[in-house]
C-alpha positions in Angstrom: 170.1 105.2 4.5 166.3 105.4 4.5 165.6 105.9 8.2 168.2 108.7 8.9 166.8 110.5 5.6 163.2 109.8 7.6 164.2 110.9 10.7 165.8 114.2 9.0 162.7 114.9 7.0 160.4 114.6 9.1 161.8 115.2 13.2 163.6 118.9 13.5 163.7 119.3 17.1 163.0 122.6 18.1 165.3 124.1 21.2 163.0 124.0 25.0 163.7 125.9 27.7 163.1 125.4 31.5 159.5 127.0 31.3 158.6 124.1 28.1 160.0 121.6 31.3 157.7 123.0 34.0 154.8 123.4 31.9 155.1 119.8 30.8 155.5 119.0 34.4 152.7 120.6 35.8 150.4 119.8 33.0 151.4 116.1 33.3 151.1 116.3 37.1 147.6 117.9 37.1 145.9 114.7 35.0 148.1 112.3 37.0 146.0 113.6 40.1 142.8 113.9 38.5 143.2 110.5 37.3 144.0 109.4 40.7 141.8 110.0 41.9 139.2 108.9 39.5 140.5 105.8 39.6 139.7 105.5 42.9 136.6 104.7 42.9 137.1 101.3 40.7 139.9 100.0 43.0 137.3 100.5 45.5 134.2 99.3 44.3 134.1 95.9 46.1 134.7 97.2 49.5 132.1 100.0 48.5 129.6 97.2 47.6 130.2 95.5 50.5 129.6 98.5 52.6 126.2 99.2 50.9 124.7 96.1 51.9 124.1 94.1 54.8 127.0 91.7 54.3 129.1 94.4 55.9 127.4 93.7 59.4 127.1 90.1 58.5 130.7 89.3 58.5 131.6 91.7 61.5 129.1 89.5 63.5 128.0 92.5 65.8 124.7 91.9 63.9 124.3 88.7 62.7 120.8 87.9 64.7 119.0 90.7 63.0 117.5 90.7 59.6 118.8 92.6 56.5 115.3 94.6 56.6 115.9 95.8 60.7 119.7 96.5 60.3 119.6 98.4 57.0 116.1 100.0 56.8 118.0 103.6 58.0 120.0 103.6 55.1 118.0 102.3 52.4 120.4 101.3 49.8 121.1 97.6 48.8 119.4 94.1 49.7 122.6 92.5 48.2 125.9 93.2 46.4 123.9 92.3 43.2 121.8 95.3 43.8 124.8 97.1 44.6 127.1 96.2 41.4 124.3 97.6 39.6 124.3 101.0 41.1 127.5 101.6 40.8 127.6 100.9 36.9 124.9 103.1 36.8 127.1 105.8 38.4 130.1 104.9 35.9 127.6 105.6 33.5 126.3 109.3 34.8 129.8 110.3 35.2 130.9 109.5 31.6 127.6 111.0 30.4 127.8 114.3 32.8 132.0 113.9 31.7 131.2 113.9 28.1 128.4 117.0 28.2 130.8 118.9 30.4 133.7 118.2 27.7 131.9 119.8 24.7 131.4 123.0 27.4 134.4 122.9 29.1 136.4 123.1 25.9 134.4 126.6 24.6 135.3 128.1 28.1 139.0 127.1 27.9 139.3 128.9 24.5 137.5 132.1 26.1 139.3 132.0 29.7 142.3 131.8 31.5 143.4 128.4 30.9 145.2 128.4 34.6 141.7 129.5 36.3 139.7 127.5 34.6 141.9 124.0 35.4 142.7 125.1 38.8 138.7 125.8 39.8 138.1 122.0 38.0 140.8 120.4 40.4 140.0 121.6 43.3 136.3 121.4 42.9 136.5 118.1 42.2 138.9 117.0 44.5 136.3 118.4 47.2 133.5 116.6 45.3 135.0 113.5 46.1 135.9 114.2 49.5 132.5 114.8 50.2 131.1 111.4 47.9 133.4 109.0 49.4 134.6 110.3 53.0 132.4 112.4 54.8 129.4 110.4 53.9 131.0 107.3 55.6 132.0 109.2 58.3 128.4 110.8 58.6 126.9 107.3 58.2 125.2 109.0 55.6 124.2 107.0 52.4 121.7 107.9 49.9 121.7 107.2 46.1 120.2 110.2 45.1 122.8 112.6 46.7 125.5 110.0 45.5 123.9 110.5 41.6 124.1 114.6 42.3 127.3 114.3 43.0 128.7 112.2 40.6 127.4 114.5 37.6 128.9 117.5 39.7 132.0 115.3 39.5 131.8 114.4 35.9 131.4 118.6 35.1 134.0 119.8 37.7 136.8 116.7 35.7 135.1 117.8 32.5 137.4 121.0 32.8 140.8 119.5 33.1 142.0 117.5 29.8 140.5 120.3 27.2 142.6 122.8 29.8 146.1 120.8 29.5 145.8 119.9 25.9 145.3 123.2 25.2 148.3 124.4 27.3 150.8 121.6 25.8 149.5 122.8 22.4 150.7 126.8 23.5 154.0 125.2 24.7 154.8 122.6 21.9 154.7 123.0 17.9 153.9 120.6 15.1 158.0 119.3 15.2 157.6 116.1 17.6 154.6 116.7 18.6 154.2 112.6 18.2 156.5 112.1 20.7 156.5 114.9 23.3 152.4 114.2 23.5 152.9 110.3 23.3 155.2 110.9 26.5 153.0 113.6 28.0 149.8 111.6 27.6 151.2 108.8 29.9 149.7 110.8 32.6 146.7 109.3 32.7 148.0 106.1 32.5 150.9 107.0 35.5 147.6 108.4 37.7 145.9 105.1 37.2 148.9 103.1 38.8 149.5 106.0 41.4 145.1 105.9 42.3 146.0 101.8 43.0 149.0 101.9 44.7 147.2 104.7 47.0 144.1 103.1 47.4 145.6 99.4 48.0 148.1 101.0 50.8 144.9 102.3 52.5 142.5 100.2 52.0 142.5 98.2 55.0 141.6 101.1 57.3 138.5 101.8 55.2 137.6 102.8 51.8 136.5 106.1 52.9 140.5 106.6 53.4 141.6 106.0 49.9 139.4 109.1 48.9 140.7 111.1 52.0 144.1 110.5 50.5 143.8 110.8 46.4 141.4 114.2 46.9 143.7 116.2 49.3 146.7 115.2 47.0 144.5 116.5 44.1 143.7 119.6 46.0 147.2 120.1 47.0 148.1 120.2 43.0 145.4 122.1 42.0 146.8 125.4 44.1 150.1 124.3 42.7 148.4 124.7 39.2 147.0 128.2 40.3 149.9 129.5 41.6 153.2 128.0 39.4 151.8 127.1 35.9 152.6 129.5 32.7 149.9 129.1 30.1 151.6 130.2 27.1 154.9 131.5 26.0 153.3 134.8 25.5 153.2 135.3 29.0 157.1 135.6 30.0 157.4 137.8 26.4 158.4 134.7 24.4 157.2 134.1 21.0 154.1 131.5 20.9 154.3 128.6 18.8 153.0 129.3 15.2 150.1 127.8 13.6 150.8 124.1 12.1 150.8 124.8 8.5 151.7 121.2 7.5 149.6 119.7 10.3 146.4 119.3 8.5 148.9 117.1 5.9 149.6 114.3 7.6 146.3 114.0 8.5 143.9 114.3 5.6 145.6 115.6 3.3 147.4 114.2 -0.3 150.0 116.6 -0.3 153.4 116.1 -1.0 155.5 118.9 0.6 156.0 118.2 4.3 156.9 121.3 6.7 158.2 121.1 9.9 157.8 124.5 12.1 160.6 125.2 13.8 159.9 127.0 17.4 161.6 130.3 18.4 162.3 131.5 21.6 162.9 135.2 20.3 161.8 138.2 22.2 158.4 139.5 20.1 158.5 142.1 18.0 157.9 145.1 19.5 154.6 145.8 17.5 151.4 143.9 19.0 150.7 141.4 17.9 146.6 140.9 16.9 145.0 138.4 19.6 143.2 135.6 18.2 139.4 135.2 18.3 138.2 132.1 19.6 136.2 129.6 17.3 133.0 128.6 17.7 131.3 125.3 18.7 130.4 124.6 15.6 133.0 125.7 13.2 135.2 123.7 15.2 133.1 120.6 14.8 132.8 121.0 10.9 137.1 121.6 10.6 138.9 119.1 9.0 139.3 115.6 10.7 137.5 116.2 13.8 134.7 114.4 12.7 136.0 111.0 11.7 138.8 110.9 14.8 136.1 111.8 17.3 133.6 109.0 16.2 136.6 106.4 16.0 137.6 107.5 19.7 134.2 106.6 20.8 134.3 103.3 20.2 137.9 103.1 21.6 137.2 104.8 25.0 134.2 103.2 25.1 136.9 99.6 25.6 139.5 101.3 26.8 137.0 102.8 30.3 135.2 99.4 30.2 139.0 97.7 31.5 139.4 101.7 33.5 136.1 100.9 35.3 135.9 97.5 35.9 139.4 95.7 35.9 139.9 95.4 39.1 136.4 94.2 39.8 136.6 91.9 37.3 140.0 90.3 38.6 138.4 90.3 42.0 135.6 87.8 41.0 136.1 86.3 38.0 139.2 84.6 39.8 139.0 85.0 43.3 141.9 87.0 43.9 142.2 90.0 46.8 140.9 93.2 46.1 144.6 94.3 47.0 146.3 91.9 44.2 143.5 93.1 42.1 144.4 96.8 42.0 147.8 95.9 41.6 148.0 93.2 38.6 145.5 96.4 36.5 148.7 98.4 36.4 150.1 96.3 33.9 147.3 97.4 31.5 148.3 101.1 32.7 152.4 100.4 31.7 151.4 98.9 28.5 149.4 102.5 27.3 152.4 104.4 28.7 154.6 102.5 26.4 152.1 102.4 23.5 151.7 105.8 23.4 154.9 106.7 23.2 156.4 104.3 21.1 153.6 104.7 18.5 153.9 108.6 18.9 157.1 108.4 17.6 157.0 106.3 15.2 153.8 108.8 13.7 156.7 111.6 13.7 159.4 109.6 11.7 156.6 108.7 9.3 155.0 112.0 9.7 151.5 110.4 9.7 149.4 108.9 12.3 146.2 107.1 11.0 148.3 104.6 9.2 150.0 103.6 13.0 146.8 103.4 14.4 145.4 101.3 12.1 147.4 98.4 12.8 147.8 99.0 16.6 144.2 98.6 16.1 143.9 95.5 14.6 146.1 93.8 16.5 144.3 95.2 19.4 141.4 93.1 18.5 143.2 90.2 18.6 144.6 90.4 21.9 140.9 91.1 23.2 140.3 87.6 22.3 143.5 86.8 23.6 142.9 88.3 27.2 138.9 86.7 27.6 140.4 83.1 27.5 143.4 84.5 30.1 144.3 81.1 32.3 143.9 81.9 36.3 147.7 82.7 36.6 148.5 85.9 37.7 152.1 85.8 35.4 150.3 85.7 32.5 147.5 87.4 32.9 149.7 90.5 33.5 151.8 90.0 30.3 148.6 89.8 28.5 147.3 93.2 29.9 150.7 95.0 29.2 149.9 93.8 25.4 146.4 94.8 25.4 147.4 97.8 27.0 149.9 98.7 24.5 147.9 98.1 21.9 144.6 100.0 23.0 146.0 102.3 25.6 149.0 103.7 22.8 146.3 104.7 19.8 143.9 106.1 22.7 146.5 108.2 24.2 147.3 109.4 20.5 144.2 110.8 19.6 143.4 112.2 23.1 146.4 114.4 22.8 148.9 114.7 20.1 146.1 114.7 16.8 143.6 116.5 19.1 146.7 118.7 19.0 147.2 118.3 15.5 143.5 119.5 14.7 143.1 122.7 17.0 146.6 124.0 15.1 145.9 123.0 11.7 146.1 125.5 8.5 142.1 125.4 8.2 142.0 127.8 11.2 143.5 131.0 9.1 143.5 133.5 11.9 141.8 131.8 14.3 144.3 130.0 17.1 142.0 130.0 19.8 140.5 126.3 18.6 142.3 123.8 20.7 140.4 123.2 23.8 137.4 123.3 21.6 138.7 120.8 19.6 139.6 118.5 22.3 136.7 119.0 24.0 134.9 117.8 21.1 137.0 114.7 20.5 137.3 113.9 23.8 133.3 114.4 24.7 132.4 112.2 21.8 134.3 109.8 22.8 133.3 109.9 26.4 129.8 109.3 25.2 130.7 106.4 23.4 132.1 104.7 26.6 129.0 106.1 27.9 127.1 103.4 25.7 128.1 99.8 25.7 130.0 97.2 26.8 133.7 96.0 26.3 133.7 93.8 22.5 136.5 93.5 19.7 133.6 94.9 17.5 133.8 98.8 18.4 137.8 98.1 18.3 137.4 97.3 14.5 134.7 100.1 14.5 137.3 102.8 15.3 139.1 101.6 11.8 136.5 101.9 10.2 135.9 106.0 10.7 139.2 106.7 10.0 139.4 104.6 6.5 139.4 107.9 4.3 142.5 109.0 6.5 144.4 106.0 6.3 144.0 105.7 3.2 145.2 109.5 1.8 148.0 109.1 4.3 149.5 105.7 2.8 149.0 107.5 -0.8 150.7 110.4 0.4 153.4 108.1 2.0 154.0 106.4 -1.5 154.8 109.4 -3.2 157.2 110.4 -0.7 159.0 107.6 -0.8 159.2 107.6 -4.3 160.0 111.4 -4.1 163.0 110.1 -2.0 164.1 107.5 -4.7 164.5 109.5 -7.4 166.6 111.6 -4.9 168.9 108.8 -4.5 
């Protein structure tokens, strides 16, 4: 009888409407473009490399009698694909940086905007950023590494705008009662525009690389006039009543509390009184609440392993075992299907425990053992797909968790008071540190077993608190 009591306790699903569907929708489809798109450019990067340098004309032949130095001195890029590797980890790494400044910026403008303007402008302007980076220039025959630098941190500011934007949204749409869940499920979009970005690129890829940006940014364009023109922010705006501040959420976070509340969401007309908007927080008030703090450091050292695989995957596959660039993009889904499934099986399992450090914890350790697991992966294609679902799941589920449903969780909790206007703030904060922790190294176990260690405080009021309840629930019995 314990886990129907559980799932009673702590799982009151609140009644949705058609506008909660379209707004999951369209929120789900904006990042599944953005992401797309951005993972484009990885799925890419060997044809890219190869472009860059003078093996291009090399293995066309039309060239082969002249030196690297006569056929390439126009362009001035790369002597080899050595050179060429390195630049473009150097641009991975000024887009995370530019992507994790633009974060903590993006978020205090979401809180102080028009949620719809502010994603649509982000979409679109990226989406034409990249159109320009990875299309026109090969079409120009125009190659440079400074302009290709400016445009990546114009890129990492423009995509800056989009996940603080969609969080928020979710967050206006969605209370504290399966949030686990519903965000574990909605979060899959990044994942989902991962697989889409390789299935795109790998179908055009033999025409040119140029044409797998073509493709992903006018698909991204497309949706962000969608976004402009379809998407409801917030309940308030068809005269429903918004979703009320999470006056448990803070519990099964930090807190030792026994009590558990579950908000229950009305779809009532407002009263006819209006109501007092909410002031927006600042920076950093938002930084000091509750929480942010120790789940912002511990998602720096998981992006930073969860990009190094989003990055370089496909690359990796490419060379370390000598398979095409086209079986490549396609074998990295697996890692992609493994966080779909990890985020929303362990989002639900945080709702029927009502708690979510304790469920990341041990995703997290087993995570580091399938890191070991996947570095000795044999050169069989079988396997080494199983092996990136599981590592997948196991990375992909606790990153997708604290990206949306506790970045969620914080920008609602009780600590706010009057204050609602805190979520993209707060998930531009969680999401920006963490970008500039994948910013800063390489892929290791280590920063997997350092993401435990910064949320040790939570894990450890949560099992407390979890002990008394179940011992609450006994003496029930």
């Amino acid at each position: 009888h314990f886990l129907p009591l559980l799932i009673q306790t702590h799982i009151m699903w609140p009644p949705y409407t058609y506008h909660h569907l379209l707004a999951f929708l369209l929120t789900f489809l904006s990042y599944v473009l953005l992401h797309s798109s951005r993972k484009t450019f990885s799925n890419v990067k060997v044809s890219i490399s190869a472009q860059w340098t003078p093996s291009a004309f090399q293995q066309n032949g039309s060239t082969s009698s002249l030196s690297p130095g006569e056929t390439w001195v126009e362009n001035k890029l790369f002597a080899d694909a050595g050179e060429a590797t390195l630049f473009l980890g150097a641009l991975d790494s000024i887009f995370l940086f530019s992507y994790a400044v633009g974060l903590y910026i993006s978020g205090v403008i979401g809180d102080r905007f028009n949620l719809r303007y502010v994603l649509s402008f982000g979409l679109c302007g990226s989406a034409v950023t990249e159109f320009v980076f990875g299309t026109l220039t090969e079409w120009l025959h125009f190659y440079n590494v400074y302009f290709y630098c400016i445009l990546w941190v114009i890129n990492g500011l423009l995509q800056s705008t989009v996940w603080p934007c969609v969080v928020a949204i979710m967050g206006n749409w969605f209370g504290k009662s399966g949030r686990g869940f519903v965000f574990g499920l909605w979060s899959a979009c990044a994942s989902v525009g991962n697989i889409l970005g390789a299935f795109l690129a790998s179908s055009v890829l033999k025409y040119g690389y140029e044409y797998a940006f073509l493709v992903t940014s006018v698909v991204q364009f497309a949706g962000g006039v969608v976004v402009f023109f379809g998407l409801l922010t917030s309940p308030k705006e068809i005269g429903l009543r918004p979703v009320t501040r999470d006056t448990d959420s803070q519990r099964p976070l930090i807190s030792d509390d026994e009590d558990e509340l579950c908000d229950e969401y009305s779809i009532q007309q407002r009263d006819e009184e209006p109501e007092p908007q909410p002031k927006a927080i600042g920076f950093l008030q938002a930084f000091c609440l509750p929480g942010v703090i120790p789940y912002s450091l511990a998602y720096a050292c998981l992006k930073l392993v969860n990009y190094s695989f989003f990055f370089w995957l496909p690359f990796y596959l490419s060379n370390n075992f000598g398979w095409k660039e086209v079986q490549s993009d396609r074998l990295s889904v697996w890692y992609d299907v493994g966080g779909i499934v990890g985020g929303t099986v362990q989002g639900l399992i945080s709702d029927l425990l009502g708690k979510r450090a304790p469920v990341l914890a041990i995703s997290l350790l087993l995570a580091m053992g399938a890191l070991v697991g996947y570095s000795h992966s044999p050169n069989n294609q079988l396997v080494n797909g199983a092996l990136l679902a599981i590592t997948g799941f196991l990375i992909g589920g606790p990153s997708n968790m604290i990206s949306s449903a506790i970045s969620a969780d914080l920008g609602r909790q009780e600590a706010l008071q009057n204050s609602q206007e805190a979520l993209a703030t707060v998930t531009g904060i969680v999401d920006g540190t963490g970008s500039f922790g994948a910013a800063g190294g390489q892929v290791t176990p280590i920063f997997t077993g350092c993401s435990i260690l910064f949320i040790i405080p939570l894990i450890y009021g949560e099992i407390r608190s979890l002990c008394r309840d179940s011992q609450a629930r006994t003496h029930q019995l």
